[in-house]
TIVEXKE-226774 format. One record per residue (C-alpha): residue in three letters; x, y, z; residue number from 1. Coordinates in pm, 1 decimal. Layout:
KOLTOR:ALA:X:Y:Z:NUM
...
This chain:
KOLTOR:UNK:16295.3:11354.4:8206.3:1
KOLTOR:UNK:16656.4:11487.3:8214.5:2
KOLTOR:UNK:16778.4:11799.1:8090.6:3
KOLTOR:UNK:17010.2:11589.9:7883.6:4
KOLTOR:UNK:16767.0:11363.1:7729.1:5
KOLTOR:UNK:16507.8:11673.7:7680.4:6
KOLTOR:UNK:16735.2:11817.0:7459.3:7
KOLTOR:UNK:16870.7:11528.9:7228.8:8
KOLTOR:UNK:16471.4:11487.8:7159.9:9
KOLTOR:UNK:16441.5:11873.9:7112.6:10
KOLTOR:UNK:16728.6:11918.7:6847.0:11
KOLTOR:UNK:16625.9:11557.9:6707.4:12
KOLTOR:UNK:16296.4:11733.1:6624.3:13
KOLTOR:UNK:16447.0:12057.1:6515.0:14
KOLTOR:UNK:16672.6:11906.6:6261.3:15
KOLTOR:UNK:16391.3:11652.6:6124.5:16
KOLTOR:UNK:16161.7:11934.9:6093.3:17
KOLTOR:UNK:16481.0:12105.0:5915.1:18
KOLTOR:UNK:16537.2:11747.1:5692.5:19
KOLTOR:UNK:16186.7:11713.3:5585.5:20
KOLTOR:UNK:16194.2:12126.1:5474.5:21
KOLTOR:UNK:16470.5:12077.0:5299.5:22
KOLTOR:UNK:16279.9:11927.4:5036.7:23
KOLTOR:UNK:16070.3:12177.4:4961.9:24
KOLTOR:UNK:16357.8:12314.9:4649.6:25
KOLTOR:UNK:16380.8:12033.7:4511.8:26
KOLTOR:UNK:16025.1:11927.7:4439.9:27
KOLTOR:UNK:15975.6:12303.7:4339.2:28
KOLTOR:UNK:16248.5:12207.5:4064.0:29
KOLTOR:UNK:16090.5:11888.8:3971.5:30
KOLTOR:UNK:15721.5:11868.5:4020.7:31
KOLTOR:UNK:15455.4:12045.8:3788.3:32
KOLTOR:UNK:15283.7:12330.9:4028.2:33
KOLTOR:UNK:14992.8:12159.2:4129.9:34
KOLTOR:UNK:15208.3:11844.6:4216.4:35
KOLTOR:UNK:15475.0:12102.0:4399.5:36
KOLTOR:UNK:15151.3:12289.7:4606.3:37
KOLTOR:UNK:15010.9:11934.5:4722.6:38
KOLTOR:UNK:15366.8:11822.6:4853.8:39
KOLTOR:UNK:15461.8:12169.7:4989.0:40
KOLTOR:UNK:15167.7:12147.9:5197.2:41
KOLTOR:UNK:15224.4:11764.9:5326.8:42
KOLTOR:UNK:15545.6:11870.1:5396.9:43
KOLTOR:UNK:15475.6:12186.5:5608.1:44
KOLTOR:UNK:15192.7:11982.8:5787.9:45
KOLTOR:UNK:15463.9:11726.6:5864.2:46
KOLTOR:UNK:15727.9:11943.7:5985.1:47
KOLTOR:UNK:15469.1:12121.2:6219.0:48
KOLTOR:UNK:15334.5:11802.4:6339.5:49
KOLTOR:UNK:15736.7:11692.3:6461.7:50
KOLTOR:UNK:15758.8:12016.3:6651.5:51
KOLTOR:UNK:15483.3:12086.4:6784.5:52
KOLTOR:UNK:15462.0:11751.7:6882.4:53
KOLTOR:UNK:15780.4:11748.0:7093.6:54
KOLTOR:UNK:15920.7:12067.9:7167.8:55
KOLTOR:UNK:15620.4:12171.2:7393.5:56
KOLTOR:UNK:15671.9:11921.7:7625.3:57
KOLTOR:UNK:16043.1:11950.2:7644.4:58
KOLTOR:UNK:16021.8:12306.8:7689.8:59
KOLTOR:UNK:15784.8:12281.9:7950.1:60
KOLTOR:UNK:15985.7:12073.5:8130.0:61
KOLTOR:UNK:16292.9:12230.5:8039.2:62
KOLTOR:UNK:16192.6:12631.9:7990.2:63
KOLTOR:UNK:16556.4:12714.9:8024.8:64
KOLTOR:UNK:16668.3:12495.0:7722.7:65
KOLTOR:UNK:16415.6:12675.2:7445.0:66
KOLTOR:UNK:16670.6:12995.2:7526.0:67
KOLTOR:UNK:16945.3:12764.6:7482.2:68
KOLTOR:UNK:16886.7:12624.4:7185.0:69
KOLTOR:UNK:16709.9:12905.9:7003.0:70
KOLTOR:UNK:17062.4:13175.6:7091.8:71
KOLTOR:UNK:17248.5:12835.3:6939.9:72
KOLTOR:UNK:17064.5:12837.9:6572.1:73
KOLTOR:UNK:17103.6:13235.1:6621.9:74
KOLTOR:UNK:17459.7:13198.8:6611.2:75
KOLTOR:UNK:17530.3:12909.2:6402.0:76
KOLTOR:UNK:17245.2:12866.1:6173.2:77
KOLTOR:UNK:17121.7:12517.8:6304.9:78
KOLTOR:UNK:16971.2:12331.8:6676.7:79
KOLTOR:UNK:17282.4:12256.1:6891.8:80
């Protein structure tokens, strides 16, 4: 795969990992404890499963553009 393509699926997964854990506040705010604890934990699972998923293979391929991409969320806060 291309460097290009590579990282449009590496930052796709970044900021759906970033979408789903977004959620986390709000069903803290909404849900009774146990409900909030069940979802927090679907949710984590989820996000880890879209990462670790992708981003291992792109790296792989790509070692150079896990540097890249991590010194871009240092600066700005999210994946390039």
């Amino acid at each position: 795969m291309d460097r290009a393509t590579a990282k449009v699926i590496a930052v796709a997964a970044l900021r759906s990992a970033a979408e789903i854990n977004n959620l986390v506040p709000l069903l803290k705010a909404i849900c009774s404890e146990q409900e909030y604890e069940a979802w927090r934990d679907r949710i984590a699972e989820a996000s880890m499963r879209v990462t670790q998923g992708l981003l291992p293979t792109v790296f792989a391929e790509h070692a150079d553009l896990e540097a890249e991409i991590e010194a871009h969320y240092q600066r700005f806060g999210r994946p390039a």
